[in-house]
N, C-alpha and C positions, 0 to 999 in steps of 0.2 A: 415485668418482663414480657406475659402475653401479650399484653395490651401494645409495649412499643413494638413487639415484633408482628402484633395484626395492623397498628397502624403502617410501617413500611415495608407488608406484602398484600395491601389491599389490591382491590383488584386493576383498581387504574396501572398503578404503579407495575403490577405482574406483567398488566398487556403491553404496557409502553416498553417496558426489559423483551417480551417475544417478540413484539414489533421492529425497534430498532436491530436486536441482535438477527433476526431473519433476514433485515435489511444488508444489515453489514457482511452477512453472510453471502448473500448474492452478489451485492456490488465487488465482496471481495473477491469470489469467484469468477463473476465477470472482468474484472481487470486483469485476473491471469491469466484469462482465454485470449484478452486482446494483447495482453504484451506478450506471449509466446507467440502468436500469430505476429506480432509487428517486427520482430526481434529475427533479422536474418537467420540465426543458429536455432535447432532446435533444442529447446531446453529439455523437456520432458526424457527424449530421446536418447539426450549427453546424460543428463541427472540418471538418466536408469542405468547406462553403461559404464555408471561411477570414474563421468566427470565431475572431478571437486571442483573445478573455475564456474563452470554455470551452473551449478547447485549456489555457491556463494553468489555468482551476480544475480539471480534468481528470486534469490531469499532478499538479499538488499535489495530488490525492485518489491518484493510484496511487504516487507519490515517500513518500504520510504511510502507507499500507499498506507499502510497500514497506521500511522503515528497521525499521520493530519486527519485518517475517517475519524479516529479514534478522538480526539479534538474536537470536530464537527459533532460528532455524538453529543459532546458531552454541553457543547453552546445552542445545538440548534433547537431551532422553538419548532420547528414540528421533523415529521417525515418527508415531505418535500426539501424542506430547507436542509434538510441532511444530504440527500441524495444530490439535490443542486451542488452543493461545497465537496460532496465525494466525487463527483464526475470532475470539480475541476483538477481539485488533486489525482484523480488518476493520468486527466491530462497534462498535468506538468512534470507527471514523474515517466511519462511516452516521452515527454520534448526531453526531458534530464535526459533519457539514453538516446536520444536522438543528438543532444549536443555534446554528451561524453563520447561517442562513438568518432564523432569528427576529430574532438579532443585529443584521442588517443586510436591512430590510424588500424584499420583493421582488426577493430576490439571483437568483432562478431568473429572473427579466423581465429583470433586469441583464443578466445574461448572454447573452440572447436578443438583446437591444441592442446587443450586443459590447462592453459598458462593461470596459475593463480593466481602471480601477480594484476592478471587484468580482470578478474575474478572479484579480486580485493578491493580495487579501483572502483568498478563499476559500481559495486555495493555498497562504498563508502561515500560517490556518489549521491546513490539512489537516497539513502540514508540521513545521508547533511539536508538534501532537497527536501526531504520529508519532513524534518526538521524545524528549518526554515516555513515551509508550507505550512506547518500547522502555527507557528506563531503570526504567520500574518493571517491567519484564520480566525485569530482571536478576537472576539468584540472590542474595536476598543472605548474606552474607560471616556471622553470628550462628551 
């Protein structure tokens, strides 16, 4: 039991888990600084004022980033190749509400309004996108 539990927390293996998870930790952080800034409505602002619609569109923006880093973690051969494949899924999940917004007219007002139904939209959304993003993120098998 020592033995397999010193083999899978040697040291490679500990630095590569503080590596990446520091990593994910920024780029995560980073992506919610860019998509509150990109995002007409202030989210921070509504979410403290206990609007429910952009706490959910919110969360489905950092849940649809969040699926395909978590993907990328788990394929990519180093830290570069991680952060390459996180930056693009951050940028597809900026264009998802950049083309759900057109989709459905005046979603940033929605939101502003506390309308949940668009709330709900936009996170399910952000969410399918992520989704999707992470499986074509997958190595494939050819």
């Amino acid at each position: 039991m020592l033995e397999a539990l010193s083999i899978s927390l040697n040291k490679a293996a500990v630095f590569g888990f503080v590596l990446y998870i520091l990593g994910a930790a920024v780029l995560f952080a980073l992506f919610q600084f860019i998509y509150i800034h990109v995002t007409p409505h202030k989210e921070l602002e509504l979410i403290r004022s206990g609007n429910v619609a952009a706490a959910i569109a919110l969360s489905g923006a950092l849940i649809g980033f969040a699926i395909p880093a978590s993907n990328v973690i788990a394929y990519s051969v180093n830290l570069l190749d991680f952060v390459v494949w996180a930056v693009i899924a951050a940028f597809v999940q900026l264009l998802a509400f950049l083309v759900t917004s057109l989709v459905l007219k005046g979603a940033s007002e929605r939101i502003k309004k506390g309308e949940i139904a668009a709330g709900i939209y936009i996170a399910a959304v952000a969410i399918s996108v992520g989704l999707l993003n992470a499986a074509c993120m997958t190595p494939s098998q050819n």
